[in-house]
C-alpha positions in Angstrom: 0.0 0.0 0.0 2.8 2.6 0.7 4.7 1.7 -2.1 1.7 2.6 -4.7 1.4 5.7 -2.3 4.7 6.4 -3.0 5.0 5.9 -6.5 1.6 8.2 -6.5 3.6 11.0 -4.9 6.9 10.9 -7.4 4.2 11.4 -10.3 2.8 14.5 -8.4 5.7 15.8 -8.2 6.6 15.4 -11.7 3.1 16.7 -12.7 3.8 19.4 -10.2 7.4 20.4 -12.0 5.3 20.1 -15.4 2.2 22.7 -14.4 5.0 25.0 -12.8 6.6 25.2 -15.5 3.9 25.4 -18.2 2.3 28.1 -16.0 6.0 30.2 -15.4 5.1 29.4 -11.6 2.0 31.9 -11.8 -0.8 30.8 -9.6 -3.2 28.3 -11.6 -5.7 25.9 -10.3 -3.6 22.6 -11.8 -1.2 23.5 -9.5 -2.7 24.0 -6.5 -4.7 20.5 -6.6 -1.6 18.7 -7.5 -0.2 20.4 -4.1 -3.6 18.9 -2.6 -3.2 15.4 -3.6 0.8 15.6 -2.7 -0.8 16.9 1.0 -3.4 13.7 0.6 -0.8 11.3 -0.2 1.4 12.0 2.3 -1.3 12.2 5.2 -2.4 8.8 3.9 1.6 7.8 4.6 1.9 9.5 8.4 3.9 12.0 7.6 1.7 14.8 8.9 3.9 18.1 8.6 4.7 17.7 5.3 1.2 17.0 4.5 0.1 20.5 6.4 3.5 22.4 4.3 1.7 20.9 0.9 -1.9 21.8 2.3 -0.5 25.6 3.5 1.1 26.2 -0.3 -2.2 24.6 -1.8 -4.2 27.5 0.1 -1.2 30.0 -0.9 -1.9 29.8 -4.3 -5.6 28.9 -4.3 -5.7 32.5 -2.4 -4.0 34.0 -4.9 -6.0 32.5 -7.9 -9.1 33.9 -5.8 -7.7 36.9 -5.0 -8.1 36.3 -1.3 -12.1 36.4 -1.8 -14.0 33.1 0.0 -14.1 30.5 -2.5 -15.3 26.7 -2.3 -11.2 25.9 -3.0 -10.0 28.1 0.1 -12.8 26.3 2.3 -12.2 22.4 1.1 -8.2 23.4 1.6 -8.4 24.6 5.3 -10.8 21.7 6.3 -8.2 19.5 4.5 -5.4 21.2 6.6 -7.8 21.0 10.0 -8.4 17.0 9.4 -4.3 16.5 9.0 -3.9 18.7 12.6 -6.4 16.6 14.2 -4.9 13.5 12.7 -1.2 14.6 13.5 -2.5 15.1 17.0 -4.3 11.7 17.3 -1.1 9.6 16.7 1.1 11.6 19.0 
């Protein structure tokens, strides 16, 4: 199971490098849900703060795609980030 998790998080990243660079790094919505699922995939794998660093850049540029106006994004991001808190905290 961790190995396919894994393997799920070096094609993120890849995808990630891709959209970053197809974009010139400007803030765009492929980017920030590739950020979400490397955040999801590592949660899945334990390792909790760098879950919450991939949900906090996630909400970084989702803010910045919605020019820092509530958006459905912003709200699914910070529930996202308070489930991996609460989780972090259950397995200490």
């Amino acid at each position: 199971h961790s190995g396919e998790i894994k393997q799920a998080i070096d094609i993120y990243l890849e995808c990630l490098k891709m959209y970053k660079k197809i974009y010139h790094n400007a803030p765009h919505r492929h980017i920030a849900v590739t950020l979400s699922y490397l955040a999801k995939a590592y949660r899945d794998l334990g390792k909790f703060q760098i879950a919450i660093d991939y949900y906090l850049q996630d909400l970084q540029v989702t803010k910045l795609i919605c020019q820092d106006k509530p958006a459905q994004e912003m709200a699914l991001t910070l529930s996202n980030l308070a489930s991996t808190y609460k989780k972090m905290g259950e397995t200490s």
